[in-house]
C-alpha positions in Angstrom: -6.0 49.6 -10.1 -2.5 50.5 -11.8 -2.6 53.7 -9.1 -3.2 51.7 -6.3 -0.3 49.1 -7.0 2.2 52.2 -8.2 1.2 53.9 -4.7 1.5 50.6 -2.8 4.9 50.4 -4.1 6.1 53.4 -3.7 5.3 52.9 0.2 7.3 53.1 3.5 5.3 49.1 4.2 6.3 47.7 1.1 9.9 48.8 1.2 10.1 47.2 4.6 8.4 44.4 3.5 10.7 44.0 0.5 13.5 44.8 2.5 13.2 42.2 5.0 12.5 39.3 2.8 15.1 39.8 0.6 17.6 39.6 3.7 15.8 36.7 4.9 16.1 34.8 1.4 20.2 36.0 1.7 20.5 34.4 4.7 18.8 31.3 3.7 20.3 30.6 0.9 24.0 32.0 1.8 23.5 29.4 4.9 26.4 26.8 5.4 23.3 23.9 5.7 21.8 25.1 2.6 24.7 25.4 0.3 25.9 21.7 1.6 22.1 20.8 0.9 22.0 22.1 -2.5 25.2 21.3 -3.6 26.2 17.4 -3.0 29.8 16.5 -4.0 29.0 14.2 -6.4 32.1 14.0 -8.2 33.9 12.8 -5.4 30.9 10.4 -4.0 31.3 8.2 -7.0 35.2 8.5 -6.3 34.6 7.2 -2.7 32.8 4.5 -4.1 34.0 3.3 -6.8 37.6 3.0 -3.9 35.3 0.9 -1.9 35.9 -2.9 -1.9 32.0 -3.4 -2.4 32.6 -1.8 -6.0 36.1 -4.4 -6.4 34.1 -7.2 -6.0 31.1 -6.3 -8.3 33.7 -5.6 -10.6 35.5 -9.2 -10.5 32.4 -10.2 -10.5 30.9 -8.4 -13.4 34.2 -9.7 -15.2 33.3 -13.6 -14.4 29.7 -13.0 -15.5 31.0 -11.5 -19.0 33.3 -14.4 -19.5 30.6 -16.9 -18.8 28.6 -15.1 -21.4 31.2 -15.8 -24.0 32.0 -18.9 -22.8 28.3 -20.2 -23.0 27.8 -18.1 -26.5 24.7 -16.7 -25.1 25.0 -14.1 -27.6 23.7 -16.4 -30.1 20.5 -17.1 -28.2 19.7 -13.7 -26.4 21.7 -11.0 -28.8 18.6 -9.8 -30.4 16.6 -11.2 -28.1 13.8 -9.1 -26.5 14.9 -10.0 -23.4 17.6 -7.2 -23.9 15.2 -4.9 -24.2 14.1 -4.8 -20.3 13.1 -0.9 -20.4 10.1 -2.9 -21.6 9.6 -5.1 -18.5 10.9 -2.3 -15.6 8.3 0.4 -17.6 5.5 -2.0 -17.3 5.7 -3.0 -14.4 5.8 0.4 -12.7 3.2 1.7 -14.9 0.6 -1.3 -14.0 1.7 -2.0 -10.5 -1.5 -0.1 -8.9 -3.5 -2.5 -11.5 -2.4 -6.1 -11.5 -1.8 -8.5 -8.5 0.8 -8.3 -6.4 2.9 -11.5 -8.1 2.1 -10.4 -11.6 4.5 -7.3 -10.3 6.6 -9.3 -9.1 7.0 -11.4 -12.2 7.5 -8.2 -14.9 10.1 -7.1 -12.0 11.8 -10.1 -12.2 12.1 -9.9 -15.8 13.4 -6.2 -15.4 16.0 -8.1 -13.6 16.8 -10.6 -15.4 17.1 -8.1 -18.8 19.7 -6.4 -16.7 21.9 -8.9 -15.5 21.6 -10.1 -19.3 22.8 -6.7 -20.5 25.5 -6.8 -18.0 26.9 -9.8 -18.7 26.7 -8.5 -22.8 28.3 -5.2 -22.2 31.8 -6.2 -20.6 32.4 -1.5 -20.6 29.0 -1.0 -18.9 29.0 -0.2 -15.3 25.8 0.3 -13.1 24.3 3.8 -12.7 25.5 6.0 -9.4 23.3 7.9 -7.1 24.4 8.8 -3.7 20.8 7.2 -2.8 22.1 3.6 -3.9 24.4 3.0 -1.3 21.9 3.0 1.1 19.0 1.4 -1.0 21.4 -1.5 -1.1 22.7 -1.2 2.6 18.6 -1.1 3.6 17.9 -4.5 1.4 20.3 -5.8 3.2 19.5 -4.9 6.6 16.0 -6.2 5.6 17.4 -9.2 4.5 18.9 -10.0 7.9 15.5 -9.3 9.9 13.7 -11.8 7.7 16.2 -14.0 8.5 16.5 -13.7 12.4 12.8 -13.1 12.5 10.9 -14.4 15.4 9.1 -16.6 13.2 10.8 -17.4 9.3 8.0 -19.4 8.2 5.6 -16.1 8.8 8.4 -13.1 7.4 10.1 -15.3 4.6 7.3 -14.5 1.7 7.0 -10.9 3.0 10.5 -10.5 3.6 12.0 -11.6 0.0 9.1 -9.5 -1.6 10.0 -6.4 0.4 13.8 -7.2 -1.0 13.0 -7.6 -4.2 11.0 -4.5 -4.4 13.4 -2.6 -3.2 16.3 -3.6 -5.4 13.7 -3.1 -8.5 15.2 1.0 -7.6 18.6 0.0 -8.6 16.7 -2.0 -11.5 14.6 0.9 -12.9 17.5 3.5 -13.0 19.8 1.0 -15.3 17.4 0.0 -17.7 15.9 3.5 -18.1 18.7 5.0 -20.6 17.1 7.9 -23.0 15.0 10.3 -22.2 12.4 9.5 -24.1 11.7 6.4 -22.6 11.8 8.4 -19.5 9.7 10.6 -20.6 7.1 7.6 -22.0 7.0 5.8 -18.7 5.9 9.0 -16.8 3.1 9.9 -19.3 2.0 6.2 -19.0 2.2 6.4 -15.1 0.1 9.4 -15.0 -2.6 7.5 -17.3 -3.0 4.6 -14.7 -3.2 6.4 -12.0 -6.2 8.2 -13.9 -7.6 4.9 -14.9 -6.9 3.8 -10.8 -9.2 7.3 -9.7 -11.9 6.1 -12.6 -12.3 2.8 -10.8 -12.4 4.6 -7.7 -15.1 7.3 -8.3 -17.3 4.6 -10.5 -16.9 2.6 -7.0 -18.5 5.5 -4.9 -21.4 6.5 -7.3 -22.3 2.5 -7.5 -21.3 2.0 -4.5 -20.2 -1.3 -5.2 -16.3 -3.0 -3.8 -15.5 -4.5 0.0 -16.6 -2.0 2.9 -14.7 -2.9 6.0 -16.7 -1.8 9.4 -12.6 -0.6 10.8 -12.6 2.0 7.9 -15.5 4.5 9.3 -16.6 5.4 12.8 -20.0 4.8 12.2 -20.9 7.1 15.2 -19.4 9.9 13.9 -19.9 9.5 10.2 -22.8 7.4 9.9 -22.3 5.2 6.6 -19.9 7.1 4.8 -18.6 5.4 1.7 -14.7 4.9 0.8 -13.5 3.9 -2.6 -10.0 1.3 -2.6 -10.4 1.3 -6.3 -7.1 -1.6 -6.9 -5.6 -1.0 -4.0 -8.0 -2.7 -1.9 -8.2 0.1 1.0 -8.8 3.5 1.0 -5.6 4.7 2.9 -3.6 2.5 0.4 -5.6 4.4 -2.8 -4.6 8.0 -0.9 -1.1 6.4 -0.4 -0.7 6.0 -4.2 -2.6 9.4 -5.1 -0.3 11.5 -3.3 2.7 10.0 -5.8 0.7 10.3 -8.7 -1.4 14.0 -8.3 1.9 15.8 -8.4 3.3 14.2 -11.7 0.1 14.9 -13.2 0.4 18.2 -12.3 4.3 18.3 -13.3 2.5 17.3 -16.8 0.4 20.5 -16.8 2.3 22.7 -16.2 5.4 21.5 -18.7 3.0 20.6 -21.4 3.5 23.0 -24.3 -0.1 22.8 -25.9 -3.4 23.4 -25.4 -3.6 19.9 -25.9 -1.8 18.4 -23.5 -2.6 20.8 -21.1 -6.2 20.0 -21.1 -5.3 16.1 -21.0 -3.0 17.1 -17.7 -5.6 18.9 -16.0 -8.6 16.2 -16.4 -6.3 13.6 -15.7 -5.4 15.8 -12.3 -8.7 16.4 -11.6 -10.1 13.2 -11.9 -7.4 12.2 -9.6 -7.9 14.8 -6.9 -11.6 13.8 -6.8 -11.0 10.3 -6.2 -8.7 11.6 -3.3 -11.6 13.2 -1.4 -13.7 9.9 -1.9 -11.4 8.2 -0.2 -11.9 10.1 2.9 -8.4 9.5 4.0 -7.4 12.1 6.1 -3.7 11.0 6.0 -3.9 11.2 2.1 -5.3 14.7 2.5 -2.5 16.0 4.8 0.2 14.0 2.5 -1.3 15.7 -0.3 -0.8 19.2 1.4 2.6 18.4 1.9 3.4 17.4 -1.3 1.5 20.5 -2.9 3.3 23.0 -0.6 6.6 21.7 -1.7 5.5 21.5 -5.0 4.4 25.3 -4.9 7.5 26.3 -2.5 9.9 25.7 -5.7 8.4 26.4 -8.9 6.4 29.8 -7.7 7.0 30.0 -3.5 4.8 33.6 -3.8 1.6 31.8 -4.7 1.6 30.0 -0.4 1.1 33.9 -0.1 -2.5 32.8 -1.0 -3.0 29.9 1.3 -5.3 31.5 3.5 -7.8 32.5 0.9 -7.4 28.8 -1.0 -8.5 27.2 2.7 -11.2 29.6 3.1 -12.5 29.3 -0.7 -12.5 25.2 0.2 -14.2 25.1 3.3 -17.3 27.1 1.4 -17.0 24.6 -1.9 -16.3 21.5 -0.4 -19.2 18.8 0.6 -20.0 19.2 4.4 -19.0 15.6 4.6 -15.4 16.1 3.4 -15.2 19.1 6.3 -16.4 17.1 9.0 -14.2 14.7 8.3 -11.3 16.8 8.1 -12.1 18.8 11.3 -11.8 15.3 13.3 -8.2 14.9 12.6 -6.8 14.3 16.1 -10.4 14.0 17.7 -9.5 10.9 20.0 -13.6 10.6 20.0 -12.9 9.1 16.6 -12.5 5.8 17.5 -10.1 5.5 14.4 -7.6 8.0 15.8 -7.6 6.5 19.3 -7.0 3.1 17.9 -4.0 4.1 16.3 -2.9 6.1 20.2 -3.1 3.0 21.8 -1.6 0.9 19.0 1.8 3.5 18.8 1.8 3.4 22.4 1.6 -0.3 22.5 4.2 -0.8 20.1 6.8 1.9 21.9 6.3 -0.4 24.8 7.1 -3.5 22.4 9.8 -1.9 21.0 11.9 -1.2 24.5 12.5 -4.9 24.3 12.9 -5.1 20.5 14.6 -1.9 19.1 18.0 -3.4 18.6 16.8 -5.9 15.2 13.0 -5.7 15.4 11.3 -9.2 15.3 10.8 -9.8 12.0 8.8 -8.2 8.8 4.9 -9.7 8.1 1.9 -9.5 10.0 2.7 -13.0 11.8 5.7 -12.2 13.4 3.9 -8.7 14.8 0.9 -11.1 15.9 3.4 -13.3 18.0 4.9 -10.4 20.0 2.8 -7.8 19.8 -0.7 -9.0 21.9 1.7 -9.0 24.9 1.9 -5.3 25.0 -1.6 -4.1 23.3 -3.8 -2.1 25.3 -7.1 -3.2 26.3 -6.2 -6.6 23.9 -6.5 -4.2 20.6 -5.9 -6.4 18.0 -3.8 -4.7 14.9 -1.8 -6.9 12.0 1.1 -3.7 12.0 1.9 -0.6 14.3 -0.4 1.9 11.6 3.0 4.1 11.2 5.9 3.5 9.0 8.7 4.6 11.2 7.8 2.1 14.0 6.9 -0.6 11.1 10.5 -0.3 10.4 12.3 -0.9 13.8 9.4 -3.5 14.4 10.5 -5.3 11.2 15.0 -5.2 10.9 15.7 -2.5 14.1 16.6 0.5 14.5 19.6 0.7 12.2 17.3 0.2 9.6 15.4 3.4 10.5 18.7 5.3 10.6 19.5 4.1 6.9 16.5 4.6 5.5 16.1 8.3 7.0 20.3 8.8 5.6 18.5 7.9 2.5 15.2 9.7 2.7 17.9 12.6 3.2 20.6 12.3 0.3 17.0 11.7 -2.0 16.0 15.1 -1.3 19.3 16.5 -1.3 20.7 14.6 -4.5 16.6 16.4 -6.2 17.3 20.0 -4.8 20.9 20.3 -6.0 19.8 19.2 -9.5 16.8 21.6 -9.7 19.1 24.1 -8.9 21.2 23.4 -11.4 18.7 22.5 -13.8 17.8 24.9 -16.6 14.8 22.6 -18.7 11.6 23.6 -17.2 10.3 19.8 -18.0 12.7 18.0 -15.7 12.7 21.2 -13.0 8.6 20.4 -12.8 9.2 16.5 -12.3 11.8 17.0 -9.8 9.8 19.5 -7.6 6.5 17.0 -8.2 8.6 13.6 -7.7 10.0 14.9 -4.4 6.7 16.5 -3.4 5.3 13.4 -3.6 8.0 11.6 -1.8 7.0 14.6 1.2 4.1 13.8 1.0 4.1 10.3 1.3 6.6 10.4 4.4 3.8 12.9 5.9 0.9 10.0 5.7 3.2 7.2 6.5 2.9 8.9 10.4 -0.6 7.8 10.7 -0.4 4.2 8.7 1.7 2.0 7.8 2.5 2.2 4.1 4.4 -0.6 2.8 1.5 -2.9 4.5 0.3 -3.2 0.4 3.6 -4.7 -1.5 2.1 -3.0 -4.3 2.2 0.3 -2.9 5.7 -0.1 -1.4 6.7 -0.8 -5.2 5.0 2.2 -6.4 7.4 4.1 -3.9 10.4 2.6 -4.5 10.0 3.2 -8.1 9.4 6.8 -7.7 12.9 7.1 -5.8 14.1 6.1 -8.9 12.1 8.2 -11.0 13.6 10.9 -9.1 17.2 10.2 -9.6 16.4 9.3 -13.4 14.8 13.2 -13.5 17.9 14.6 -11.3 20.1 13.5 -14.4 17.5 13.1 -17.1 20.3 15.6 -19.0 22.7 12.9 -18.9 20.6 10.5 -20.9 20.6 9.6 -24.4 17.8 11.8 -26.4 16.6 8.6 -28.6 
């Protein structure tokens, strides 16, 4: 075997080979795109915001909230309070967002907020933490803010609508009140045990085949009675939503664990997960999950995609029959699921000539008021079953734009820290936190993912996981 490599080798193929994809990595990386990609002026980001008059008036307004704090000797009441200690309340309710109900989220989020402001108003020096993906977190509340608002119908997008707000400031939330890297380090361990204990629920659901079955889910046709597990997320698409954050920090675990131990915890926890993703029988979830796992792969080892083509051949011959049929019928139109969604994006593209400047409103009853005037063939649907569209439908299409600038300075503000970073740990989240993100973003095509609040927390929260693992150098060891 040693001969045949050395002879391989020494080969007129292999030097070509060699040759030409170490000019092609050259070019790539010695690009003007990449370099700016890679390498975001940070330095001089904060500068331009911290000049901005945005930043002056948080800061007179920080001041007056530190003077009331003296003036109202709160310190007396809630200076070893555990109130202060909102890490507590942010960590808990990212870690048991895919597990409680939606307000129960929104009531540990709300004390995450309330610990900071407290904080803030205690610590007259402390500023909020910058990422270049803040500007536009708090730019797209805003923007969402407005199309609640101006919605076609208030009454219908107001509970929706502040919900959606306060989930998305609960980014903003997380990154300030996560301040060492060990409760980093803690919240991500305990995120990677729900969403285990999520997949338990889920595969107990298929072999008992017990939970809500809705007739919309399967094309009975096609698939007969197939079974598809929710678990706590109350629909399959949602569950393959969630799994497509949580497989990749689990596998981040694995393969930064540095015992036998934890490496065998990592990889049942993983498995379990992936498992529950085929019972599901999302096929979204399945091509987000692809996604995620090529970027994943593309930076910690980009030679192992070299073996794609045996890994899909290996799974088509181990995988259930079930599983391959219902992969095959991705863009089958026959599938009465797929064509459904066709005429649904078409329908809303029609809607959305009229509507693209501020949307009509988030919440399925300002969709319902507008959109039965364009469906096709009077297809009923509560949301456009794609994010993108969602979007426009809901504050317009400047929205979009600012949530794309921000998709964009996520992913660059990740790669230019994994480049830079030298701890294999954070390097493994980073590639698995953005991989998800991907991923995610590659499912949101075929459904609309923020349709579960608790869902579109569980994103939210992993944008600011990933800027917490971009600078997890910065933080405080304790």
């Amino acid at each position: 075997m040693e001969q045949v490599k050395t002879v391989f080798r020494a080969s007129l193929l292999y030097r070509f080979l060699a040759a030409l994809c170490l000019w092609f990595s050259g070019q790539w990386w010695g690009s003007g795109i990449i370099q700016w990609f890679i390498h975001p002026p940070l330095s001089l980001e904060q500068a331009q915001s911290e000049s901005s008059v945005f930043y002056r008036l948080w800061q007179w307004l920080h001041r007056l909230l530190c003077a009331l704090y003296r003036i109202l000797h709160l310190n007396v009441l809630l200076g070893d309070s555990i109130l202060r200690q909102g890490w507590l309340f942010a960590g808990a309710a990212a870690v048991l967002a895919p597990l409680l109900p939606t307000m129960a989220v929104l009531g540990l989020a709300l004390l995450g907020f309330f610990s900071l402001l407290i904080n803030l108003m205690a610590q007259p020096d402390r500023q909020l933490v910058f990422s270049p993906v803040n500007r536009y977190i708090w730019l797209y509340a805003a923007l969402y803010a407005a199309g609640t608002l101006f919605s076609v119908t208030l009454s219908g997008s107001l509970l929706g609508g502040v919900l959606t707000v306060a989930f998305i400031l609960f980014a903003i939330v997380l990154q300030n009140l996560i301040e060492t890297r060990r409760q980093l380090d803690v919240l991500i361990f305990c995120m990677v045990l729900a969403g285990t204990a999520v997949a338990l629920l889920g595969i107990s659901q298929y072999f008992l085949r017990w939970g809500y079955q809705s007739a919309a889910w399967v094309d009975s046709d096609m698939f007969g009675d197939a079974f598809r597990v929710p678990s706590t997320l109350e629909n399959p698409n949602m569950l393959g939503q969630y799994l497509i954050l949580a497989i990749p920090l689990g596998g981040a675990g694995l393969l930064s664990a540095k015992t036998w131990g934890g490496r065998l915890f990592y990889l049942v926890c993983c498995g379990i997960m992936a498992v529950c993703m085929l019972m599901t029988l999302s096929r979204g979830a399945w091509l987000g999950l692809l996604f995620a796992g090529f970027i994943f792969v593309l930076f910690l080892q980009p030679r192992l995609l070299l073996l794609t083509p045996i890994a899909l051949v290996a799974l088509y011959f181990v995988l259930p029959d079930a599983i391959i049929t219902r992969f095959a019928s991705i863009g089958n139109l026959e599938d009465q699921s797929t064509s459904y969604r066709v005429y649904i994006w078409l329908a809303t593209l029609d809607m959305l000539k009229d509507y693209w400047l501020c949307g009509i409103g988030p919440g399925e009853a300002a969709f319902n008021m507008v959109y039965p005037k364009y469906s096709y063939s009077g297809i009923v649907a509560p949301h456009s079953h794609n994010l993108f569209l969602q979007i426009v439908c809901d504050a317009g299409i400047v929205a979009l734009v600012v949530f794309l600038l921000m998709l964009i300075a996520f992913a660059r503000e990740l790669c230019g820290a994994f480049c830079r970073e030298k701890d294999w740990y954070s390097k493994t989240h980073q590639a698995a936190i953005l991989g998800g993100v991907v991923g995610f973003m590659a499912q949101a095509m075929t459904d609309y993912s923020f349709y579960n609040y608790r869902v579109m927390f569980l994103f939210w929260t992993f944008l600011a996981l990933g800027t917490l693992v971009a600078r997890r150098d910065t933080l405080k060891e304790g």
